[in-house]
C-alpha positions in Angstrom: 13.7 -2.4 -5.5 12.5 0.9 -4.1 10.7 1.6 -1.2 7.4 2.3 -3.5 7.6 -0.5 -5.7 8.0 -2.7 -2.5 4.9 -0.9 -0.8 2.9 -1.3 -3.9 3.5 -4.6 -4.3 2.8 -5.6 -0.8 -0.5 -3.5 -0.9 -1.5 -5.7 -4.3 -0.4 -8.9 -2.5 -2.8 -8.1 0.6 -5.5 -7.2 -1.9 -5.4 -10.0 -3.9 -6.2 -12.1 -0.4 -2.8 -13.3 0.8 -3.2 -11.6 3.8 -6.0 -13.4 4.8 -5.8 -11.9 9.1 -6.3 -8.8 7.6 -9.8 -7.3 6.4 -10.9 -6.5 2.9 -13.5 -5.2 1.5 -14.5 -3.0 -1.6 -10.7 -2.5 -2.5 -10.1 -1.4 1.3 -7.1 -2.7 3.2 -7.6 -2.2 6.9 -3.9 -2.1 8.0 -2.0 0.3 10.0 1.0 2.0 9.1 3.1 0.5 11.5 1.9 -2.6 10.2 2.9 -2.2 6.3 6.1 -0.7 8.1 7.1 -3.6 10.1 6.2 -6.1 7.0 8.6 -4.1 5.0 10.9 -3.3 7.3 11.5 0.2 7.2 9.8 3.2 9.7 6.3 4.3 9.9 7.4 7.8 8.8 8.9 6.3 5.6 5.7 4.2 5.0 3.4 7.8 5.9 5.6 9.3 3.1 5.2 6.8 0.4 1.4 6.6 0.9 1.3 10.3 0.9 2.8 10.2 -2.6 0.8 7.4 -3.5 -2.5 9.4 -2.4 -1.4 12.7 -4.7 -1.5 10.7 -7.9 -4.8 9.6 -7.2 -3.7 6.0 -6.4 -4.8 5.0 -3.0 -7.0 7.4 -0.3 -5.8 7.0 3.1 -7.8 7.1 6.4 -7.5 5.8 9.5 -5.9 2.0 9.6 -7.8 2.1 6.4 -6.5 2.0 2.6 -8.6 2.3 -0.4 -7.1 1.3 -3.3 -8.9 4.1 -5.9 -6.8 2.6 -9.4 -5.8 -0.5 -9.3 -3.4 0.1 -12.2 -1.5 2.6 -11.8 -0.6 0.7 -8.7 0.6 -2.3 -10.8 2.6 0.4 -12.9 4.3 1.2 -9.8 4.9 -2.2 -8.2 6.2 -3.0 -11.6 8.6 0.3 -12.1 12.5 -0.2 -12.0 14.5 1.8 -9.6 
């Protein structure tokens, strides 16, 4: 799996309640980079990237420790896409 479908499905998997430490509300995820990086286990650089990508197709708005998840999904589409 790639490095997007793995962060998409982690973000749906926090969203949906299983990660029950952190915050949600209204579709936000308050997590920090680092965080979603160490839970994947790649770099926070890789993680800024992805959500970057994520952001420009309209998927997910990022601020500070925060995550809104803007289309639910497309996010599905890519949590579900083969690499």
């Amino acid at each position: 799996r790639s490095i997007s479908q793995r962060l998409a499905q982690r973000l749906l998997f926090i969203l949906e309640g299983y990660g029950n430490h952190i915050l949600i509300q209204d579709r936000q995820i308050h997590i920090s980079q680092e965080q979603l990086a160490n839970m994947l286990t790649t770099s926070r650089q890789t993680i800024n990237h992805e959500l970057s990508l994520l952001e420009k197709q309209k998927i997910i708005k990022i601020a500070f420790r925060k995550i809104e998840i803007l289309d639910i999904e497309k996010l599905k589409v890519v949590a579900k896409a083969q690499s």
